[in-house]
C-alpha atoms as a printed R data frame, in Angstrom:
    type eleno elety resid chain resno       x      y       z
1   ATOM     1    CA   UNK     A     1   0.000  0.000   0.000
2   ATOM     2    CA   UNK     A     2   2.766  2.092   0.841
3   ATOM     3    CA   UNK     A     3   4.592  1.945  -2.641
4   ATOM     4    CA   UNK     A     4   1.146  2.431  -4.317
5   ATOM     5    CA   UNK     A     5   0.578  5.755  -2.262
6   ATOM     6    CA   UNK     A     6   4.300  6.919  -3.211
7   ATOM     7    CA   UNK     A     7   3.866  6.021  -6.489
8   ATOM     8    CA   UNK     A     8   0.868  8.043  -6.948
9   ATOM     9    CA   UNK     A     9   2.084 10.682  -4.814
10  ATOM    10    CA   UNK     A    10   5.190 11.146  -7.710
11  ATOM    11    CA   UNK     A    11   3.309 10.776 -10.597
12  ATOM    12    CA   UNK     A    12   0.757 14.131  -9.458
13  ATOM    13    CA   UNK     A    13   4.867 16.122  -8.348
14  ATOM    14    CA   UNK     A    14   5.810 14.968 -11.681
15  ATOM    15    CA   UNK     A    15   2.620 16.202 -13.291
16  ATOM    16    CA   UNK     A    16   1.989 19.387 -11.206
17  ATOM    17    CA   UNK     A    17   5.986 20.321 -12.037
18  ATOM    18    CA   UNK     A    18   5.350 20.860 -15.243
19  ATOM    19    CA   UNK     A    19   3.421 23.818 -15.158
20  ATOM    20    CA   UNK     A    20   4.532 25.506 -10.975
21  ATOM    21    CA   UNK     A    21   7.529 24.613  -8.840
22  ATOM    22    CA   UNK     A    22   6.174 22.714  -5.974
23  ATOM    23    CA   UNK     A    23   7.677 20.816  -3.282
24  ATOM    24    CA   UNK     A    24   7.036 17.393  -2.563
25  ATOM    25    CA   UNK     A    25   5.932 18.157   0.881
26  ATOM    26    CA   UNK     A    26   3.258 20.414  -0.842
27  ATOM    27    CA   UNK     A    27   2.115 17.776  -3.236
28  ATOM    28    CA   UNK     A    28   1.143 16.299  -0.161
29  ATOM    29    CA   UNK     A    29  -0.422 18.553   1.778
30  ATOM    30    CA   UNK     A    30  -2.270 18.986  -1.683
31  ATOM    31    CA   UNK     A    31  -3.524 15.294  -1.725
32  ATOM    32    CA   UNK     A    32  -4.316 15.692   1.854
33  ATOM    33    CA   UNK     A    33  -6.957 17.443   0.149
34  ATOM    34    CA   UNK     A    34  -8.166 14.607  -2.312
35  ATOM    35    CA   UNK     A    35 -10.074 11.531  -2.107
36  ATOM    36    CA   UNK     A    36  -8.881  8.220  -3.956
37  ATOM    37    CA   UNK     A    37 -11.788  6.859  -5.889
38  ATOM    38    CA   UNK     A    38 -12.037  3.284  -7.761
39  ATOM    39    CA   UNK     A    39 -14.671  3.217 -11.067
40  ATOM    40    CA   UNK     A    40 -15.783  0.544 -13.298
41  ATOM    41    CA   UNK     A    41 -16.179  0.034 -16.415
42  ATOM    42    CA   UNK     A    42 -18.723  2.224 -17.803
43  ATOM    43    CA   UNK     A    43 -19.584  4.163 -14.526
44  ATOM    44    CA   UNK     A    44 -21.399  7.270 -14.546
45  ATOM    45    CA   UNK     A    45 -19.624 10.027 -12.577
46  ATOM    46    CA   UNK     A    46 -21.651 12.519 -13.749
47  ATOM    47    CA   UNK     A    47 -25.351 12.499 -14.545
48  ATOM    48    CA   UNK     A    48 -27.177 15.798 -16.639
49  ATOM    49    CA   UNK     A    49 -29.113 17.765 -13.905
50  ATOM    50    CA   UNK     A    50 -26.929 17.139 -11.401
51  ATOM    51    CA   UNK     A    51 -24.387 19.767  -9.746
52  ATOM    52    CA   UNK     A    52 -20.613 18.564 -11.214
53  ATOM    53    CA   UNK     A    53 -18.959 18.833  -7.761
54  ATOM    54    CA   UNK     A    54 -16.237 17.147  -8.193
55  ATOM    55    CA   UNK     A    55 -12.566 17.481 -10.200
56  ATOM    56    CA   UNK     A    56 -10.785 14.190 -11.455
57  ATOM    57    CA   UNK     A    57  -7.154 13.339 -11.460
58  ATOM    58    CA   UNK     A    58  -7.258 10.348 -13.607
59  ATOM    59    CA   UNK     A    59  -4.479  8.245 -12.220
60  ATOM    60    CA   UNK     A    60  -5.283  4.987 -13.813
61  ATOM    61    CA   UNK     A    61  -8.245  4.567 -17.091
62  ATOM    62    CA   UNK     A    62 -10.004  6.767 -19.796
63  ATOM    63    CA   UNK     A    63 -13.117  9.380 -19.134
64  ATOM    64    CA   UNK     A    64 -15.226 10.447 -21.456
65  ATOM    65    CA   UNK     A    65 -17.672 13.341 -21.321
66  ATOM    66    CA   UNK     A    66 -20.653 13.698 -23.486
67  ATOM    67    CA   UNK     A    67 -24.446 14.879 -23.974
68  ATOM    68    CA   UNK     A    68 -27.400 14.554 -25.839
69  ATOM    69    CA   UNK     A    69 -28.883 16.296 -28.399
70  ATOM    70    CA   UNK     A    70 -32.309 17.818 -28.375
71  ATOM    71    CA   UNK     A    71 -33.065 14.757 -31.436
72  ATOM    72    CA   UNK     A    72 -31.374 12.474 -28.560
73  ATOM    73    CA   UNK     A    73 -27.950 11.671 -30.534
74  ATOM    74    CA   UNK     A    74 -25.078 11.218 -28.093
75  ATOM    75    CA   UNK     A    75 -22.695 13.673 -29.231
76  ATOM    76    CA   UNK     A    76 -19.291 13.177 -27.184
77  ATOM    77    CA   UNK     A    77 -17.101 16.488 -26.267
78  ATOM    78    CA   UNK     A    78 -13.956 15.510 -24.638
79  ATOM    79    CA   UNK     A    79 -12.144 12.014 -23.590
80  ATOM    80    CA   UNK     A    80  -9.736 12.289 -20.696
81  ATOM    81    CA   UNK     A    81  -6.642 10.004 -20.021
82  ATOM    82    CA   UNK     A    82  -4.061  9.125 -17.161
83  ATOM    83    CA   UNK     A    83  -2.409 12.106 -15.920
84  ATOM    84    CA   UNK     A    84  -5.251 14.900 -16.646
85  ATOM    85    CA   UNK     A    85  -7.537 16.915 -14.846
86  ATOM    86    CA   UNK     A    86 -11.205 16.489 -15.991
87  ATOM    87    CA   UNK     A    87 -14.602 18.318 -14.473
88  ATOM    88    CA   UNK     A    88 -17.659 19.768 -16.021
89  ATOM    89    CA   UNK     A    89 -15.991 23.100 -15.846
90  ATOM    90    CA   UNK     A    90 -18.943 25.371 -16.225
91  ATOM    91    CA   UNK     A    91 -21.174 23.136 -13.653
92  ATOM    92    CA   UNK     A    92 -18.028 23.031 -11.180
93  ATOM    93    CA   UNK     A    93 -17.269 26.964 -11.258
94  ATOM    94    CA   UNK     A    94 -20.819 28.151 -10.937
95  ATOM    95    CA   UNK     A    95 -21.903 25.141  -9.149
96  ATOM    96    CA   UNK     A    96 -25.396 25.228 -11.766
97  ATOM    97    CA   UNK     A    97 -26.762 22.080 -12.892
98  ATOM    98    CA   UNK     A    98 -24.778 20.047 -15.725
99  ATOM    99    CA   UNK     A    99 -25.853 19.716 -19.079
100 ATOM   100    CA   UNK     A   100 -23.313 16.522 -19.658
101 ATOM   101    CA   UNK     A   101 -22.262 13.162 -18.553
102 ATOM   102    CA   UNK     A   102 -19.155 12.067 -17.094
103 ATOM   103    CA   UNK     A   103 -18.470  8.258 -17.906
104 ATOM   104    CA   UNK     A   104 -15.716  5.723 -17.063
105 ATOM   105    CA   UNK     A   105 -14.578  4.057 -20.218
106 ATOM   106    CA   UNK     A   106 -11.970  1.407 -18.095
107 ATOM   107    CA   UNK     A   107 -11.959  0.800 -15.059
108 ATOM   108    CA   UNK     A   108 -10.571  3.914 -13.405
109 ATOM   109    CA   UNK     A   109  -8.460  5.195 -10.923
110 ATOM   110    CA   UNK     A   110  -8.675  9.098 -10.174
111 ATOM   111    CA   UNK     A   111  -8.154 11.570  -7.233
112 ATOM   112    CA   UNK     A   112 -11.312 13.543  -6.504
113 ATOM   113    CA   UNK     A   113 -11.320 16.936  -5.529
114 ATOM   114    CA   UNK     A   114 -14.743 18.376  -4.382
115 ATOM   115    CA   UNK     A   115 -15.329 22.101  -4.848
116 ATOM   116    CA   UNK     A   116 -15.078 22.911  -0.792
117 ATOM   117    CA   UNK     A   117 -11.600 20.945  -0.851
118 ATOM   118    CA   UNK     A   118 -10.663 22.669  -4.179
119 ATOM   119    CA   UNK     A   119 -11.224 26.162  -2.302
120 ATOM   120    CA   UNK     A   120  -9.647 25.418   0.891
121 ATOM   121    CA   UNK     A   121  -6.347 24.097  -1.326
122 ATOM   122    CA   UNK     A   122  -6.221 27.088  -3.240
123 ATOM   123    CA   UNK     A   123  -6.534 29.144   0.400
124 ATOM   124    CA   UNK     A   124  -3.284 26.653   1.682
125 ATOM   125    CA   UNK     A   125  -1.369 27.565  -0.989
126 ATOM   126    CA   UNK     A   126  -1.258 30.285  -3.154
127 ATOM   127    CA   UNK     A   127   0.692 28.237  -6.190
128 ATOM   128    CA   UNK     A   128  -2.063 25.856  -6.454
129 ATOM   129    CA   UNK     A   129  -4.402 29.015  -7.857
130 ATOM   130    CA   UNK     A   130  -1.396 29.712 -10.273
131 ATOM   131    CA   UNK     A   131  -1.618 25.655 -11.610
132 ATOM   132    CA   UNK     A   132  -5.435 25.260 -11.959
133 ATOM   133    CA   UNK     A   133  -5.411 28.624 -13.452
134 ATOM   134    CA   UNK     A   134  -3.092 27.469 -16.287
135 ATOM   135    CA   UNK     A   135  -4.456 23.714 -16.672
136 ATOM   136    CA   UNK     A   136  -8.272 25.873 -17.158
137 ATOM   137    CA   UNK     A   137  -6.335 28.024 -19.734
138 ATOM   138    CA   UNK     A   138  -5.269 24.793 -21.591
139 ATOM   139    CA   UNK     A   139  -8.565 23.331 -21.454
140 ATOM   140    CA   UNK     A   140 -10.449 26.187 -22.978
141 ATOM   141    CA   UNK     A   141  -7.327 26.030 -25.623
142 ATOM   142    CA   UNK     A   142  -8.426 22.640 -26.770
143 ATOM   143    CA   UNK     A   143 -11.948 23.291 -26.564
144 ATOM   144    CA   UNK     A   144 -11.612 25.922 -29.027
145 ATOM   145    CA   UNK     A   145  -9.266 24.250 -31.308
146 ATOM   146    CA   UNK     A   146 -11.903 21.506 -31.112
147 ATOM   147    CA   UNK     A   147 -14.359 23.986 -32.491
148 ATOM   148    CA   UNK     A   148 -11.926 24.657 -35.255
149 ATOM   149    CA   UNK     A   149 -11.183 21.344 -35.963
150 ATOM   150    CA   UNK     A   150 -14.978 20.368 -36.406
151 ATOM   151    CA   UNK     A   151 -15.781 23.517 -38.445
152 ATOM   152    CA   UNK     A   152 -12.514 23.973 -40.493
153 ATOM   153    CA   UNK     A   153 -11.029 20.258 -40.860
154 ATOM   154    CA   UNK     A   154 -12.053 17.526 -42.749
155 ATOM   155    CA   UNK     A   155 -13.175 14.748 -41.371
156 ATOM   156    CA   UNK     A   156  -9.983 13.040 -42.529
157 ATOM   157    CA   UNK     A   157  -7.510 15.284 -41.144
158 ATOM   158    CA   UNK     A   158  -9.937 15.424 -37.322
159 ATOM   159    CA   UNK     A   159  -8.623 11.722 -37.327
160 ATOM   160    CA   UNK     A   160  -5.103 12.029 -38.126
161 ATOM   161    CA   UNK     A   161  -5.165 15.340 -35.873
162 ATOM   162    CA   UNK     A   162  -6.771 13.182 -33.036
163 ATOM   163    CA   UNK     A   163  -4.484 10.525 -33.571
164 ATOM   164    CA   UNK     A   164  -1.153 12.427 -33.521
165 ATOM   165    CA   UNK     A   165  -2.099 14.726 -30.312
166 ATOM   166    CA   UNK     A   166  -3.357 11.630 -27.972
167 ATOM   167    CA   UNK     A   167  -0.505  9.971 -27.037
168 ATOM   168    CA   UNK     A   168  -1.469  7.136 -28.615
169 ATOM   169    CA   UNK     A   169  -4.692  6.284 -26.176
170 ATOM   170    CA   UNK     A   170  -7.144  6.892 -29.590
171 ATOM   171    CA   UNK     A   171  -7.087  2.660 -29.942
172 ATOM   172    CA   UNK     A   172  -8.303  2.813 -26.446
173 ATOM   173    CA   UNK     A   173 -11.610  3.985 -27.718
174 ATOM   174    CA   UNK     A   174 -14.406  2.362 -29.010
175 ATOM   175    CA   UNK     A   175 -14.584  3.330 -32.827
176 ATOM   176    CA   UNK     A   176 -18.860  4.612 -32.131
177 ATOM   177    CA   UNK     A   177 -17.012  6.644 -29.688
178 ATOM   178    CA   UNK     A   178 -14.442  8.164 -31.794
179 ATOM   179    CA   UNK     A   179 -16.813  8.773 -34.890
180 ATOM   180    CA   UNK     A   180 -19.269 10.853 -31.903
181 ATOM   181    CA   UNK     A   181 -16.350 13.186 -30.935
182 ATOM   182    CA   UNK     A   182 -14.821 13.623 -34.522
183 ATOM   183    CA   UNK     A   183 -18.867 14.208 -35.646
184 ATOM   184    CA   UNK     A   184 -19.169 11.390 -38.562
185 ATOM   185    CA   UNK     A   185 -20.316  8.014 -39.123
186 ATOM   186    CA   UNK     A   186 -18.592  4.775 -37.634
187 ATOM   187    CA   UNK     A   187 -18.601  3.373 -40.975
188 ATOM   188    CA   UNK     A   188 -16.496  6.307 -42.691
189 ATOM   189    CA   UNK     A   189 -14.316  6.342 -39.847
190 ATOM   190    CA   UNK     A   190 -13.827  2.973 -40.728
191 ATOM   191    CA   UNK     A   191 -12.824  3.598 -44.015
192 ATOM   192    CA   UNK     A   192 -10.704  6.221 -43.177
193 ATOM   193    CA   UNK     A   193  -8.688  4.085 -41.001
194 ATOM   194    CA   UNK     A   194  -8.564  1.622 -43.305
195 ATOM   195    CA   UNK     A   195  -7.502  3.772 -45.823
196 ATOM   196    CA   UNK     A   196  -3.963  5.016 -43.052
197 ATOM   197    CA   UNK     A   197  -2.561  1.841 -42.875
């Protein structure tokens, strides 16, 4: 148990280092802070209509976060791997009602922060405003280049853009999945893959 904690306990210093200088002893003071959570499987973290308390260190599995349509088509916004930060931003700042689903896609292992732990850290330390500041700048960066991608890319070039910028987690994901967030069929996405090798 003890290895597991240390382990874990480097992995969020090696993560939170590279955006603010912090000290090991204040990576855990931080965690102090956090809850460690296990998921299944296809878990819902999140459920529309209810208030998104809650932000996700994903230590172990794949999130994805999605919504439905007013026609009722699942239309998927964001996947979320080991190492990031994931909430229903909007629904976590104001603390309003959320509009989207939060969904294990493995069976996950995360830190959870709740929004009265995610004030009192900031209050502890004043760096920790600094690094959710920036990791919220980056996530509004990719949710606009998201935007971009579906309005200014082809379909085609979404995958290959997906692809490249993932790490290589995209086989990870179902392929219904995939064709959801890149906004086309399963079928062509299948052909487009088909098509790369």
């Amino acid at each position: 148990m003890f290895s597991y904690i240390t382990i874990m306990l480097d992995i969020l210093f090696n993560y939170m280092n590279r955006y603010v200088s912090f000290t090991k002893e204040e990576v855990h003071n931080f965690v102090q802070f956090t809850t460690q959570e296990t998921y299944n499987k296809k878990d819902i973290l999140l459920k529309e209509g209810q208030v998104c308390n809650q932000y996700f260190f994903i230590l172990k599995g794949i999130i994805r976060i999605y919504q439905y349509s007013p026609k009722g088509k699942e239309i998927i916004t964001l996947f979320g791997k080991e190492n990031w930060w994931i909430t229903d931003h909007e629904s976590f700042t104001l603390q309003t009602p959320s509009s989207q689903y939060i969904q294990a896609l493995e069976k996950l292992e995360i830190l959870s922060l709740t929004h009265h732990n995610y004030e009192k850290a900031l209050c502890s330390n004043p760096k920790l405003e600094r690094f959710f500041r920036i990791i919220t700048e980056r996530a509004y960066i990719a949710s606009q280049r998201r935007t971009l991608h579906l309005t200014q890319l082809s379909i085609e070039d979404r995958y290959h853009t997906f692809v490249n910028g993932t790490d290589g987690f995209a086989h990870r994901i179902p392929q219904y999945m995939l064709a959801s967030y890149l906004d086309c069929t399963p079928e062509f996405l299948s052909t487009i893959k088909a098509q790369s090798f």
